[in-house]
N, C-alpha and C positions, 0 to 999 in steps of 0.2 A: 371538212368533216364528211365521210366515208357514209355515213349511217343515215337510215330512210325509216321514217317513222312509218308505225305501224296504224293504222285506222280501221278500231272494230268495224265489221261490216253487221250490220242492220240488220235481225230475223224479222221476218214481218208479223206483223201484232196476231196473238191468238184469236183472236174475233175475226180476222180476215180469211175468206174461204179460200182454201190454195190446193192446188193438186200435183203431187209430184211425181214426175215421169223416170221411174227409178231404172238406174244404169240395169237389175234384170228382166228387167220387159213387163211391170206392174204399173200400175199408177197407184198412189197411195193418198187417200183421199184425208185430210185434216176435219179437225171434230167441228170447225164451225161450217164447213163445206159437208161435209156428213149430215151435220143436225140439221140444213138450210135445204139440201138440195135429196139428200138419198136415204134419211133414216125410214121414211114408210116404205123403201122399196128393194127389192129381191134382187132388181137385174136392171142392167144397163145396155142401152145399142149404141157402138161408138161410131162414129163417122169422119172424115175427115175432110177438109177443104183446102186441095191441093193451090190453090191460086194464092187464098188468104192466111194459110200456113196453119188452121185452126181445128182441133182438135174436139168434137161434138161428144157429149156424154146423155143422152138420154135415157133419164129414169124409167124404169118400168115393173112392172107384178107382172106380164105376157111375159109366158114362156115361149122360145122360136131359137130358131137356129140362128139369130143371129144374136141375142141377150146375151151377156157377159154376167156372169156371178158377181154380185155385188157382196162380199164376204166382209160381214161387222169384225170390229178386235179390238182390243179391249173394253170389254164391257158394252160394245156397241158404241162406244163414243167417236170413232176412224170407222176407217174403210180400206177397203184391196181390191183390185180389180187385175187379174193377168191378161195382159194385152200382149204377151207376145208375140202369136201371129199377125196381129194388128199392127204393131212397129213393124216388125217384118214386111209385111204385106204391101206397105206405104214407103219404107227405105226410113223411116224417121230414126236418126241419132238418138241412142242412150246410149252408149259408152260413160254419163256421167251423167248420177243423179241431179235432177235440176227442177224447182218447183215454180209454179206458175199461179198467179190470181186467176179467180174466174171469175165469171161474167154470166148472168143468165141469158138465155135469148130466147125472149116472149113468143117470137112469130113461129118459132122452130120447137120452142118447148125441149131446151138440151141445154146441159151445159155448158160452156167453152171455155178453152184457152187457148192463146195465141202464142203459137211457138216464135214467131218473130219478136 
């Protein structure tokens, strides 16, 4: 027999905070990752950790020239963030939307995900 069975592949549970790094250079923030980590706030400073392959999102109300518009949609319950100088800037692959868990990190106070 010729034929390969197909196997749903698994969205991960709405409750779960996920950020995804969309193939045009946004990150697009999911409503439990929204409501957990960025609904009180305006703006985010992204950072990156070129060793650990990780991705920093920190919240902010400071305006500066480094904050990223954190832009509410629908209803405020998501989020967008245009990172494309950011991707840029780092060489980081988006050629294809791909979503990530996040993690908070107390000591740094930012969000992360771990592109590896």
């Amino acid at each position: 027999m010729a034929y390969e069975i197909y196997r749903k592949q698994r969205r991960p549970a709405k409750d779960q905070a996920m950020i995804t790094v969309l193939k045009g250079g946004h990150f697009g923030i999911n409503r439990a990752c929204y409501e957990e980590y960025f609904k009180n706030f305006k703006y985010a400073v992204l950072f990156y950790d070129v060793q650990l392959g990780k991705i920093g999102l920190q919240p902010t109300n400071e305006v500066s020239d480094e904050a990223c518009t954190v832009r509410p949609l629908k209803s405020g319950t998501l989020g967008h963030i245009s990172a494309i100088g950011f991707l840029k800037h780092f060489g980081i692959e988006h050629k294809e939307s791909r979503s990530y868990a996040t993690t908070w990190n107390d000591q740094e106070k930012l969000v992360e995900i771990s592109l590896k």
